[in-house]
C-alpha positions as CSV (number, residue, x, y, z in Angstrom):
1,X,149.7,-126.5,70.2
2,X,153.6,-127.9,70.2
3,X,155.4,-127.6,67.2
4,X,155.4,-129.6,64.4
5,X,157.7,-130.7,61.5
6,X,156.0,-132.6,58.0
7,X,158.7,-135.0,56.1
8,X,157.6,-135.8,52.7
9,X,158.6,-139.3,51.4
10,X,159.0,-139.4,47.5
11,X,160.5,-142.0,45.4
12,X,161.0,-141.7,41.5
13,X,160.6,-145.1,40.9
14,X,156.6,-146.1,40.3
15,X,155.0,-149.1,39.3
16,X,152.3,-147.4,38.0
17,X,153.0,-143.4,36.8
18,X,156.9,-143.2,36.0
19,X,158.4,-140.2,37.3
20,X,155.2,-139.8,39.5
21,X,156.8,-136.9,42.2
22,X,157.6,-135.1,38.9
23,X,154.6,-135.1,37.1
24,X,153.0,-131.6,36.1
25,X,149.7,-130.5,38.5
26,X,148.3,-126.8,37.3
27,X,152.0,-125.9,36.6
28,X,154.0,-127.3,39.3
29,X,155.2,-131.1,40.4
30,X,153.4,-133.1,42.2
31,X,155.7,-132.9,44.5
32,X,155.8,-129.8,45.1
33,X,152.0,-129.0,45.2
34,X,152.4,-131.8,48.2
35,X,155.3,-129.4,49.6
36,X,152.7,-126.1,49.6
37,X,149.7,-128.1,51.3
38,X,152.0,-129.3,54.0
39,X,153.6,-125.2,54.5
40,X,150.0,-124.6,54.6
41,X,149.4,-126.6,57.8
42,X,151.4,-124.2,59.9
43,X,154.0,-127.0,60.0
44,X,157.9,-125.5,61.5
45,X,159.7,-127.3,59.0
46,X,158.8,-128.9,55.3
47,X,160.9,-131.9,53.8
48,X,160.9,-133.7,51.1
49,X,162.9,-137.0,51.4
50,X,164.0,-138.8,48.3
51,X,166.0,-141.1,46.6
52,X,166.9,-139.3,43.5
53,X,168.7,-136.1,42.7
54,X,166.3,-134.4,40.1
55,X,163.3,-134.7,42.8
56,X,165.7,-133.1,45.1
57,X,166.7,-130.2,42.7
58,X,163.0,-129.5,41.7
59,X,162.3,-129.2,45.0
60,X,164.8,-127.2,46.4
61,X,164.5,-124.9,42.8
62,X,160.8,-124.3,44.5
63,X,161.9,-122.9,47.7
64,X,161.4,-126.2,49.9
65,X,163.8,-128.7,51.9
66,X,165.3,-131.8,50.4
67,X,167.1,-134.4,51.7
68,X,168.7,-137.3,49.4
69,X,168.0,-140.5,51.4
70,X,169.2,-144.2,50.6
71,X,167.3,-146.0,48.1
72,X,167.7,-149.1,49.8
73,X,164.6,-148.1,52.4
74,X,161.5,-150.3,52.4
75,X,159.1,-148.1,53.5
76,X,158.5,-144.6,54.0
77,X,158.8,-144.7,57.5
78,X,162.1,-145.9,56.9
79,X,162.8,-142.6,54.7
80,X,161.4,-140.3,57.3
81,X,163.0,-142.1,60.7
82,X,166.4,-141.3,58.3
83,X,165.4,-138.0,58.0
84,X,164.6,-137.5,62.1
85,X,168.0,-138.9,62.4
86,X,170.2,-136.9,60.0
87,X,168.6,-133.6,61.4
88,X,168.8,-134.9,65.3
89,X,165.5,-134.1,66.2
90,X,164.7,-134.6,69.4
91,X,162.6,-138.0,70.9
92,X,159.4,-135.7,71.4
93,X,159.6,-133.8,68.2
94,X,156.3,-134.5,66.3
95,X,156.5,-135.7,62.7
96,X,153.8,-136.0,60.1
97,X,153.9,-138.1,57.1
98,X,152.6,-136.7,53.9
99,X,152.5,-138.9,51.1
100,X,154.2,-137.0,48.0
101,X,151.2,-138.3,45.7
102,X,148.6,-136.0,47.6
103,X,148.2,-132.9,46.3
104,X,144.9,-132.2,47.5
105,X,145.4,-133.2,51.3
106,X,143.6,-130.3,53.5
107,X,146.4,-128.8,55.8
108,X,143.4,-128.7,58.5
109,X,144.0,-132.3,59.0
110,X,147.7,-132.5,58.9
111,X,147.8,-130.0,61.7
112,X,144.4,-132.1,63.3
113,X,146.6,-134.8,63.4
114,X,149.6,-133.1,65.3
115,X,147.4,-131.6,67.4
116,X,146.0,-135.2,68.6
117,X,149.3,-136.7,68.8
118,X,150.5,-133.8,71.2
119,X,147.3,-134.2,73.1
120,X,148.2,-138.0,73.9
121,X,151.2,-138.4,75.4
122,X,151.2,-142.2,75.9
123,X,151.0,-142.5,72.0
124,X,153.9,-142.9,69.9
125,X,151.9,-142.4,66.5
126,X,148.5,-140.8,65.6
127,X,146.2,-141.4,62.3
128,X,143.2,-140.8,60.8
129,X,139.9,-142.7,60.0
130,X,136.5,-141.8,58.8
131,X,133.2,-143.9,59.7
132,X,131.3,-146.4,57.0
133,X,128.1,-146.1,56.1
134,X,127.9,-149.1,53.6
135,X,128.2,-152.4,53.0
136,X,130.3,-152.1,50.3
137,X,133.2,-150.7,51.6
138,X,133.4,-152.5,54.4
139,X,133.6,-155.6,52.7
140,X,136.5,-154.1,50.4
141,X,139.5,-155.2,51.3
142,X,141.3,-152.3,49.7
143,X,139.6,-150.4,52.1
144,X,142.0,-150.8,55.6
145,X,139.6,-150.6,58.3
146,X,140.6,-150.0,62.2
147,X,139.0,-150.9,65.1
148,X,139.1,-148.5,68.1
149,X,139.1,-148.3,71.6
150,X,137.0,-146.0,74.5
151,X,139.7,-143.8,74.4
152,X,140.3,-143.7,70.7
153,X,143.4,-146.1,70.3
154,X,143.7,-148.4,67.4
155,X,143.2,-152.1,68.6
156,X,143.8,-153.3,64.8
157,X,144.0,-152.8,61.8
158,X,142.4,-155.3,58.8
159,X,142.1,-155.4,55.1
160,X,138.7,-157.7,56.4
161,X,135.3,-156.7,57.5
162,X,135.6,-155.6,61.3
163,X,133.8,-155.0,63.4
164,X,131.2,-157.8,62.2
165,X,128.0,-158.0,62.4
166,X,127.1,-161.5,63.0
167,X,123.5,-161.0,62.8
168,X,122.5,-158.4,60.7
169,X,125.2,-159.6,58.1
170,X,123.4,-163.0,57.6
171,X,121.0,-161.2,55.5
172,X,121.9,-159.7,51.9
173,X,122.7,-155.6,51.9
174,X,122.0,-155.1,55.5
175,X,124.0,-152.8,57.3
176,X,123.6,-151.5,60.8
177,X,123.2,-148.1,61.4
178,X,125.1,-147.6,64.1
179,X,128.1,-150.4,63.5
180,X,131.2,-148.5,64.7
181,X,133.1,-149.4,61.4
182,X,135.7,-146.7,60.9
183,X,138.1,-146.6,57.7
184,X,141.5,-145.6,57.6
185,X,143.0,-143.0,56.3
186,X,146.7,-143.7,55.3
187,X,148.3,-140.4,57.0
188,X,150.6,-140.4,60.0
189,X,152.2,-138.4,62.9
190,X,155.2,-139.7,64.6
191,X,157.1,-138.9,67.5
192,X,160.9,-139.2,66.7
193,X,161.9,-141.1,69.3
194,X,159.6,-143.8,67.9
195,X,161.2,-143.5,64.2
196,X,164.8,-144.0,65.7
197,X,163.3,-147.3,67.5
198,X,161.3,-148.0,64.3
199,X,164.1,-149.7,62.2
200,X,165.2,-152.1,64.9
201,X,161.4,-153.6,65.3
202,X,161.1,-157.1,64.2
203,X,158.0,-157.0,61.8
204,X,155.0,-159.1,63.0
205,X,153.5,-161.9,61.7
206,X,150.1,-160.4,61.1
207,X,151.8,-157.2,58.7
208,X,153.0,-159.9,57.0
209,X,149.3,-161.5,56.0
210,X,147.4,-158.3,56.1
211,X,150.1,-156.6,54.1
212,X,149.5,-153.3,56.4
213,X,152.7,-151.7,57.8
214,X,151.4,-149.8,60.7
215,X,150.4,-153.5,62.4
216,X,154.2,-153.8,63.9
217,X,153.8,-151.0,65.7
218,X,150.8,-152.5,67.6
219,X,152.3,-156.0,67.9
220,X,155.4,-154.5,69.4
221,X,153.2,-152.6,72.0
222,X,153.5,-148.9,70.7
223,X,149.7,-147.3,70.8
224,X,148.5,-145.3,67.8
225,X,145.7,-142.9,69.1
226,X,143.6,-142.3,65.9
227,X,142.0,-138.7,64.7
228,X,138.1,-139.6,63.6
229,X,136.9,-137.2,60.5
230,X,133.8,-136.9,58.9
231,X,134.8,-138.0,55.7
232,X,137.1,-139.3,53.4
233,X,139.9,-136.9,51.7
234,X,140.6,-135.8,48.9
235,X,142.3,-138.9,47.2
236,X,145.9,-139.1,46.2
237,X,147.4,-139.8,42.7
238,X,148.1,-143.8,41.9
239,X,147.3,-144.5,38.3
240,X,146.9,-142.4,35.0
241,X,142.9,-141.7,35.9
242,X,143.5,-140.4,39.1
243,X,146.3,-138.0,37.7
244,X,143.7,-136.9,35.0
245,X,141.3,-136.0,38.0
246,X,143.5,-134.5,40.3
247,X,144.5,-132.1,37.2
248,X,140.8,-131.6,36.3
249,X,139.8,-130.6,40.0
250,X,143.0,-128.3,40.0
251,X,142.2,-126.6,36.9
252,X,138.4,-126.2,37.9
């Protein structure tokens, strides 16, 4: 398969866990343990892109890439496009996101995920998404679910129950074995020429309401072509709890 490069977005500043990129896993920052998944993946190049100089030292102290990016960026696809920029990548150089709170991500499925990207050349982004099998979940609107296409595309993305079941969903705790309800997983590919275009994209209406990113893309007519996985992964680290299990896991 084509080559690949993984940018690693990681802000200091958390809401929830201060210091989050920082904070110790079996030894080692998060951060970094994020860094040695994504080597893992066969990926060219590794880099972590951040707004502060200590993540950038601890990183770079570890034998990995940094690059200090503005803090002013809204997004993390606004840190990686200025990444792709600074290091003139090419329009058709693919780039995977890797969130710098997973430390458990499989490398299988960051390369999975280049690998479809590369394999669909009218897509300017790939993803990831696993099926539901209950009620529940599907009905959570933390859970982002995506509606697909024959070939695989993404035709939306909601924080609402799609595709519904008008019938079957009129009686309590039914749920249709064979509903093609997918959810998302929250892990990108890009091609660079996309992420230079990315900053100049008006955002759309709909991100607005459904508070999902990754709908301007499809408002402004870019395809995402989406990777389907068995499951879900491993998840990332967002609050105190999910730090305590990621370092349980690690240590077992």
């Amino acid at each position: 398969m084509a080559a690949f490069k993984v940018v690693i977005p990681a802000r200091y500043a958390s809401s929830r866990l201060a210091a989050k990129p920082l904070l110790d896993i079996g030894g080692k920052p998060m951060v970094v343990r994020v860094a040695e998944q994504a080597a893992a993946s066969g990926a060219e190049e590794v880099w972590v892109a951040t707004d502060h100089a200590e993540i950038a030292a601890t990183v770079e102290a570890h034998g990995f890439s940094a690059m200090m990016t503005s803090a002013r960026h809204a997004t993390g696809t606004d840190r990686i496009a200025e990444v792709a920029v600074q290091r003139q990548w090419p329009g058709d150089t693919l780039i995977v996101n890797v969130q710098g709170d997973e430390p458990l991500i499989d490398p299988e499925l960051i390369r999975q995920l280049a690998r479809r990207l590369d394999a669909n050349a009218h897509a300017a982004i790939a993803t990831a998404c696993h099926p539901i099998r209950e009620r529940e979940t599907l009905f959570n609107p933390h859970a982002v679910k995506v509606v697909l296409d024959r070939q695989g595309n993404a035709l939306y993305f909601s924080r609402a129950p799609i595709p519904y079941a008008r019938d079957d969903f009129s009686s309590p705790g039914k749920f249709p074995a064979q509903l093609p309800a997918y959810r998302h997983i929250g892990v990108y590919a890009y091609r660079a020429a996309f992420l230079e275009a990315y900053g100049r994209l008006q955002p759309a209406p709909i991100e607005h309401f459904e508070a999902l990113e990754q709908l301007r893309a499809l408002w402004c007519g870019y395809r995402i072509t989406v990777l389907v996985v068995a499951g879900a992964p491993a998840a990332g680290v967002d609050t105190e709890e999910d730090l305590q299990q990621v370092r349980a896991l690690w240590a077992s």
